[in-house]
C-alpha positions as CSV (number, residue, x, y, z in Angstrom):
1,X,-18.4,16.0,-15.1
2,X,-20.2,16.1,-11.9
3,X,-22.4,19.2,-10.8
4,X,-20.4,22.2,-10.2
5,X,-20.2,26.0,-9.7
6,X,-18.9,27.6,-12.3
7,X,-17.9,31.2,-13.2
8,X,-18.6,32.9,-16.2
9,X,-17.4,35.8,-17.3
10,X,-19.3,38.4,-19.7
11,X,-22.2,36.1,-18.4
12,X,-24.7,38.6,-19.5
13,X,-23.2,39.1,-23.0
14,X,-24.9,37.1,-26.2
15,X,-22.9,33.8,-26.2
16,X,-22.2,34.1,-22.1
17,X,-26.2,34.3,-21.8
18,X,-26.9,31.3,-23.6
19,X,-24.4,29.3,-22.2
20,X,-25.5,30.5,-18.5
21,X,-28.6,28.4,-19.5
22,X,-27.0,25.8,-21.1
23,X,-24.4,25.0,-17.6
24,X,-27.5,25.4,-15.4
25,X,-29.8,22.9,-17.6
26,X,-26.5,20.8,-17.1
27,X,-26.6,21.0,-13.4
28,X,-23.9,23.1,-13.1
29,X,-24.7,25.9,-10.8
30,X,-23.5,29.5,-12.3
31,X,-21.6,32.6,-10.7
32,X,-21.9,35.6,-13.5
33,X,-19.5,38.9,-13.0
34,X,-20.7,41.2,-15.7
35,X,-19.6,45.0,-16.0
36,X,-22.1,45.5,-18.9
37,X,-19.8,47.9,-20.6
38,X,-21.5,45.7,-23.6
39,X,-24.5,44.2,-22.3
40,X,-27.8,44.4,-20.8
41,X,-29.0,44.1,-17.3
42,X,-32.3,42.5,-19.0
43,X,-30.0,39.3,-20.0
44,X,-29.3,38.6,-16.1
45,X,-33.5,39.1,-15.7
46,X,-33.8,36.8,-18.3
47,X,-32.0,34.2,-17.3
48,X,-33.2,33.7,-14.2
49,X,-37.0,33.8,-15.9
50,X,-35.5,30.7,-18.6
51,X,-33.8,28.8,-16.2
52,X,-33.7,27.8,-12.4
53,X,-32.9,31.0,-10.7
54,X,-31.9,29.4,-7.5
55,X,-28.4,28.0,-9.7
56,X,-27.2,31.8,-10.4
57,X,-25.1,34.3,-8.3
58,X,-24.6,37.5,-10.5
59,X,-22.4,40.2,-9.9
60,X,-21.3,43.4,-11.2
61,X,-17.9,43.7,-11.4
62,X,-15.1,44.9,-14.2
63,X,-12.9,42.2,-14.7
64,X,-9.8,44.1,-14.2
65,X,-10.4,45.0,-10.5
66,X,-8.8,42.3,-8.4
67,X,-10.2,43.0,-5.3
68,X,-13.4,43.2,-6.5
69,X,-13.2,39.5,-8.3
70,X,-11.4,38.1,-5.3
71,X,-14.3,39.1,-3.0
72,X,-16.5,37.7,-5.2
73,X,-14.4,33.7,-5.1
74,X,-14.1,33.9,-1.8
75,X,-18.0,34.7,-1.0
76,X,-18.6,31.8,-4.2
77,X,-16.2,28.8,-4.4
78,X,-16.0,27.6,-7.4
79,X,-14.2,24.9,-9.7
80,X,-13.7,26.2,-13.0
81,X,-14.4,29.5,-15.2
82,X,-15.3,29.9,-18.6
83,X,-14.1,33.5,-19.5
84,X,-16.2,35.4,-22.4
85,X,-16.1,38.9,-21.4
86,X,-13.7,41.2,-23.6
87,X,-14.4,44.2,-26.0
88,X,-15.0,42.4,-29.6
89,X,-15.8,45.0,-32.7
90,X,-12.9,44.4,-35.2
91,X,-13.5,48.0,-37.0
92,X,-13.2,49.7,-33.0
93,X,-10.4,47.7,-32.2
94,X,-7.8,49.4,-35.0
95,X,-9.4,52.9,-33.7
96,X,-9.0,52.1,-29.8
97,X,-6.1,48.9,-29.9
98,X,-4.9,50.3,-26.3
99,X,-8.6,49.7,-25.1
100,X,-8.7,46.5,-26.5
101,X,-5.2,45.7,-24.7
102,X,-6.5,46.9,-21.4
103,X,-9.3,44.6,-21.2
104,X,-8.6,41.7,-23.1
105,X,-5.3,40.8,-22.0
106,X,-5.3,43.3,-18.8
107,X,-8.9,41.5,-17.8
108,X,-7.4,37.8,-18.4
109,X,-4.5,38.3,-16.3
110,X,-6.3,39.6,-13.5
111,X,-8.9,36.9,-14.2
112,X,-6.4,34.1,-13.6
113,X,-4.2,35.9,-10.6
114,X,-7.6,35.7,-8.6
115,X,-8.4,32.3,-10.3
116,X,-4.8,30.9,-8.7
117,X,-5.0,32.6,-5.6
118,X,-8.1,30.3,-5.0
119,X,-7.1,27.3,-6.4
120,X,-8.8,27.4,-9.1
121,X,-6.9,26.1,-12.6
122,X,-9.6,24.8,-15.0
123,X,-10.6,27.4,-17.7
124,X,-12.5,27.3,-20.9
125,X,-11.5,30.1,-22.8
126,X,-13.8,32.1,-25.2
127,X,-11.4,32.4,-28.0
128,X,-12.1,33.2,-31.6
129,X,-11.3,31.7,-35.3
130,X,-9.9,35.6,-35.8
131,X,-6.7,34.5,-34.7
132,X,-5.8,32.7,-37.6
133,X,-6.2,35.8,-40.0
134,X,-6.3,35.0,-43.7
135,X,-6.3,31.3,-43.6
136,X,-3.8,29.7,-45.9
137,X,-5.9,26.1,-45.6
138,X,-9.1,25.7,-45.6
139,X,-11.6,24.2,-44.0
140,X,-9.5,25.1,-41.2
141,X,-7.7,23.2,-38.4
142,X,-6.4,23.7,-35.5
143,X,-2.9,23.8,-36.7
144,X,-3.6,26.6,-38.8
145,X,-1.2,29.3,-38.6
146,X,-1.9,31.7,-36.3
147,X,-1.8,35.5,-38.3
148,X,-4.9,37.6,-36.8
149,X,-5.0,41.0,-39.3
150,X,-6.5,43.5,-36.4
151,X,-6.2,44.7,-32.8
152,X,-8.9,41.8,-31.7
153,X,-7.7,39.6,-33.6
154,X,-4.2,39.9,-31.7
155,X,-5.4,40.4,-28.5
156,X,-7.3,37.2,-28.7
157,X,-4.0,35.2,-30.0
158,X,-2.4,36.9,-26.9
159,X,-4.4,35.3,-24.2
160,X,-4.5,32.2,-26.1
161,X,-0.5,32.3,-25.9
162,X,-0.6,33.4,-22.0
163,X,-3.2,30.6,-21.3
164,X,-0.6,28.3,-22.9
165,X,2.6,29.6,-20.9
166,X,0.0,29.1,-18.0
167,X,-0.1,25.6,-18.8
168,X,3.1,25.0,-18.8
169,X,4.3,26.5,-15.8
170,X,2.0,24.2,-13.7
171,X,0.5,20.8,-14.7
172,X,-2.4,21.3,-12.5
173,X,-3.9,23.7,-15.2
174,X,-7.0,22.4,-17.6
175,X,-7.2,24.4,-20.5
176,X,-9.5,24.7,-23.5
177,X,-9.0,27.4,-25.9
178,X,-12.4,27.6,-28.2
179,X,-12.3,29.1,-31.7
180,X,-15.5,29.9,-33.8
181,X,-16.5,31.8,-36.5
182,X,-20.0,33.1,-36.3
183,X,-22.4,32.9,-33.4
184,X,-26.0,33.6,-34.7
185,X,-29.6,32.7,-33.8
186,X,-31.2,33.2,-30.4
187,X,-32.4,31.5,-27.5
188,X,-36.2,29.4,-28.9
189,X,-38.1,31.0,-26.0
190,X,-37.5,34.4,-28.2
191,X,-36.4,35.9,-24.3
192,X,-32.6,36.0,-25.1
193,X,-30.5,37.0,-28.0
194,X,-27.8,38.8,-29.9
195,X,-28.5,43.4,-29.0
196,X,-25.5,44.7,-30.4
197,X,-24.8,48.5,-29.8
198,X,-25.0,51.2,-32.9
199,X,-24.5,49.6,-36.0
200,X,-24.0,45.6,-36.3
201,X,-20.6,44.3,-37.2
202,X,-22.0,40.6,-38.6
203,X,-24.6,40.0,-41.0
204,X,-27.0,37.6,-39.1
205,X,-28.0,41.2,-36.5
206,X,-27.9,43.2,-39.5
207,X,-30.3,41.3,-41.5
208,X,-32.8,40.8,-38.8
209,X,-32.8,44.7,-38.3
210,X,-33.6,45.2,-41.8
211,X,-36.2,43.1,-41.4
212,X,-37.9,44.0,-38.4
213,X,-37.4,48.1,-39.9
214,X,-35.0,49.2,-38.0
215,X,-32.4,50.0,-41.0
216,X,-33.6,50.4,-44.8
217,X,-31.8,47.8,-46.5
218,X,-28.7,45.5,-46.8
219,X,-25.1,46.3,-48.1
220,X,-23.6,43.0,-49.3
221,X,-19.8,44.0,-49.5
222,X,-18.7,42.2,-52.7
223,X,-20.5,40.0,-55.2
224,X,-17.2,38.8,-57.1
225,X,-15.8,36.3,-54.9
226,X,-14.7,33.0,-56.3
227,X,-17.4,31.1,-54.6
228,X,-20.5,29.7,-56.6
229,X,-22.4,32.9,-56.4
230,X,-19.7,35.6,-55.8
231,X,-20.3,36.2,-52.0
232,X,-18.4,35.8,-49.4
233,X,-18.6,32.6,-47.4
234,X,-18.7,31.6,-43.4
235,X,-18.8,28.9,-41.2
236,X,-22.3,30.3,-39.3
237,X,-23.0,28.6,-36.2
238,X,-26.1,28.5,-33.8
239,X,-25.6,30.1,-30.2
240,X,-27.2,26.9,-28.7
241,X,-24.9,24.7,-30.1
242,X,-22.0,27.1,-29.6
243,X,-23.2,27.5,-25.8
244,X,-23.3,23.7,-25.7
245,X,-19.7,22.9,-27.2
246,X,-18.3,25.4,-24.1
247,X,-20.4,23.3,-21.6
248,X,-19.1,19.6,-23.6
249,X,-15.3,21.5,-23.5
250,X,-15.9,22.3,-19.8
251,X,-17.2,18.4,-18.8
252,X,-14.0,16.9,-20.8
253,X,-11.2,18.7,-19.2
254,X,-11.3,17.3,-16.2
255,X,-9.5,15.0,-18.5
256,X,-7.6,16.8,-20.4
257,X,-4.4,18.4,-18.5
258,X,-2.4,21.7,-20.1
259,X,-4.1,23.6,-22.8
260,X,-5.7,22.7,-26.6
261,X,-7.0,25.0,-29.0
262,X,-10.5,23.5,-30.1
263,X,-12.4,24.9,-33.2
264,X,-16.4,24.8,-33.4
265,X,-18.5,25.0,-35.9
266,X,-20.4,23.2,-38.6
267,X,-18.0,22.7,-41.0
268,X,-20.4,23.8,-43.2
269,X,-20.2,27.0,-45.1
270,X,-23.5,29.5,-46.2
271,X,-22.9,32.8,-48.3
272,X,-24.2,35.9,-47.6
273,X,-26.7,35.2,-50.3
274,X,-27.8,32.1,-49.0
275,X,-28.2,33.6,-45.2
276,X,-30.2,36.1,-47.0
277,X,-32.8,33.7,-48.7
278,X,-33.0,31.9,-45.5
279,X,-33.9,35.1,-43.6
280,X,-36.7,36.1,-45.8
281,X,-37.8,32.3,-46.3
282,X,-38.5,32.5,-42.2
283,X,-39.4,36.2,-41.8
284,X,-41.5,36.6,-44.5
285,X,-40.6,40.0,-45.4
286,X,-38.2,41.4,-48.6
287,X,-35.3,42.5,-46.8
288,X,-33.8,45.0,-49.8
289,X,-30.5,44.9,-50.8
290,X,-27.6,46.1,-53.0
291,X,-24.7,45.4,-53.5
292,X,-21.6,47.6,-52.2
293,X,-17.9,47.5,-53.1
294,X,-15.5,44.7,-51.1
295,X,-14.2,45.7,-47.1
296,X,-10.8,45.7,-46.9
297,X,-9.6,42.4,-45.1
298,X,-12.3,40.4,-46.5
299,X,-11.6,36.9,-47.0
300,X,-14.0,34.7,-49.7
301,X,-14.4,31.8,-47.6
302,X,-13.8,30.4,-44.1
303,X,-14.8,27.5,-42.7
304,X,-14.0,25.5,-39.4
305,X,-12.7,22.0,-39.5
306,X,-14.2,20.9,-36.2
307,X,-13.4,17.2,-36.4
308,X,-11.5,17.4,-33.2
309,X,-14.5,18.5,-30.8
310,X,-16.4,15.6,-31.7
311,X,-13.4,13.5,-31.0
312,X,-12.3,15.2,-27.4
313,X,-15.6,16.3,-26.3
314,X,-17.8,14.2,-28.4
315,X,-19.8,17.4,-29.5
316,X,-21.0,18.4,-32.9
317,X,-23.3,21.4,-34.5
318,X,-26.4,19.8,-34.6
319,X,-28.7,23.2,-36.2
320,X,-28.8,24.4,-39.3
321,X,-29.1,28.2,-41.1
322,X,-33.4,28.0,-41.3
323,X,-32.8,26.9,-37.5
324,X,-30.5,29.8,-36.9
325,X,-32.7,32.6,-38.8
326,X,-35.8,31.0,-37.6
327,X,-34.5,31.6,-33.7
328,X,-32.8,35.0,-34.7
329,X,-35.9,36.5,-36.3
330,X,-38.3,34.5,-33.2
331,X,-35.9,37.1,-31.0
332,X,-35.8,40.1,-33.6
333,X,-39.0,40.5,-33.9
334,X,-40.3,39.9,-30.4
335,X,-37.7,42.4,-29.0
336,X,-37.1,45.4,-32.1
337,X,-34.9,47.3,-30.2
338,X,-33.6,44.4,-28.3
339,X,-33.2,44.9,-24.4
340,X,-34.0,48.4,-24.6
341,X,-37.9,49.1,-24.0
């Protein structure tokens, strides 16, 4: 794909960050609209410090607010989007599903009202592997039945279906709907990475903040899985790689007319034990532990099948979990309390 400008929502969130970096190291210049309902000014700081400032156009703006967006397309042509932003905490999500609602689905269809008013119709889609719930295959592909177990889960598979209709309704649309499981590591440079707010959801956060002292130890939720050493398994997956298989997606659908769900990942799957070894192996430090009883809606194992990315967009995960802790605890450690000073 030739040079464009491109806007990214949730550009200032963890994955949105990276792949800010990744369009502009493409060529692509960047237009970010960020509220930071759950993010940091610091990202934007940052990068402009990483990258070529004069490529990015940031502006604050909630998603849902039409005018606002439109204002922002008309003073920024550009020729695709790739939407990110969106509330994400599974747990939050079944306490606040009319939240999640508003701004996942509410911000989408805003999002692409102001995205066909300007002509606009090529959209890479920040989807997640949540949608397909307790996978009856696996690893899994993209024909995987689609049975998300939570509020976010749900809203996800919602946008994926209006994205879909979308594409139907109008050949002109390019679609790419991208599933993963989870996004971990950091940015080399140590400048960028994962802050999430109160307590972290996902392990790779939660380890790192046990190991820099921020929290005591870690709970492992269930030892007596059937996988080879009773924890649960996942399909981990580095932020770079991730930010680069949204930037490959982006470059192959000028090719691609209507809309394809796409997984990424490794294909690869790491327990929670294993993560753990690899965290301490690259941080040096203990990082205690104990185990705690099973979360309800636990699954043992999930893994991607992302055989189709390599063959439409000719991308595949190239880093590995030392890679991933080495770049999360690089981060971690440089920033302890993460944006905050």
């Amino acid at each position: 794909m030739m040079p464009s400008t491109v806007l990214v929502t949730g550009g200032a969130g963890f994955i949105g960050s990276h792949t800010c970096l990744a369009l502009m190291d493409a060529g692509h210049n960047v237009v970010v609209v960020d509220d930071f309902s759950n993010s940091s000014e610091s990202a934007i700081d940052r990068i402009r410090e990483l990258g070529d400032s004069d490529k990015l156009v940031f502006h604050r703006v909630d998603l849902r607010d039409f005018d606002g967006l439109d204002q922002v397309l008309h003073d920024h042509p550009v020729d695709a989007a790739v939407h990110f932003a969106g509330l994400k905490a599974v747990g939050e999500s079944v306490a606040r599903p009319l939240d999640y609602w508003d701004v996942n689905v509410g911000s989408t269809m805003t999002l692409l009202r102001a995205l066909g008013t300007h002509g606009v119709r090529t959209v890479v889609f920040s989807s997640s592997a949540t949608v397909y719930g307790d996978p009856n295959v696996n690893p899994i592909p993209e024909d995987s039945r689609i049975a998300p177990t939570n509020p976010y889960g749900r809203t996800k598979a919602a946008v994926e279906w209006l994205l879909d209709d979308m594409a139907a309704s109008d050949e002109r649309w390019h679609i790419a709907l991208l599933r993963y499981f989870n996004p971990v590591g950091a940015h080399p440079s140590g400048r960028i990475g994962e802050d999430p707010s109160g307590i972290p959801n996902n392990l790779m956060p939660y380890l790192m903040q046990v190991a820099v002292g921020r929290r005591p130890e870690l709970v492992i939720f269930g030892d007596d899985y059937p996988t080879p050493d009773g924890t649960g398994i996942r399909d981990y997956i580095h932020v770079l790689d991730l930010a680069e298989g949204h930037v490959a997606a982006l470059d192959a659908l000028s090719e691609l007319p209507g809309c394809r769900a796409v997984n990424l990942g490794t294909g690869q799957g790491t327990s929670v034990l294993e993560a753990l070894d690899a965290a301490r192996r690259v941080s040096g430090c203990t990082i205690p532990h104990r185990v705690g009883p099973r979360r309800p809606g636990d699954v043992a194992s999930t893994v991607a099948d992302a055989s189709l990315a390599k063959d439409l967009f000719g991308w595949k995960a190239t880093r590995g979990i030392d890679e991933m802790c080495t770049d999360a605890w690089r981060w971690q450690s440089q920033n302890p309390n993460g944006y905050a000073v």
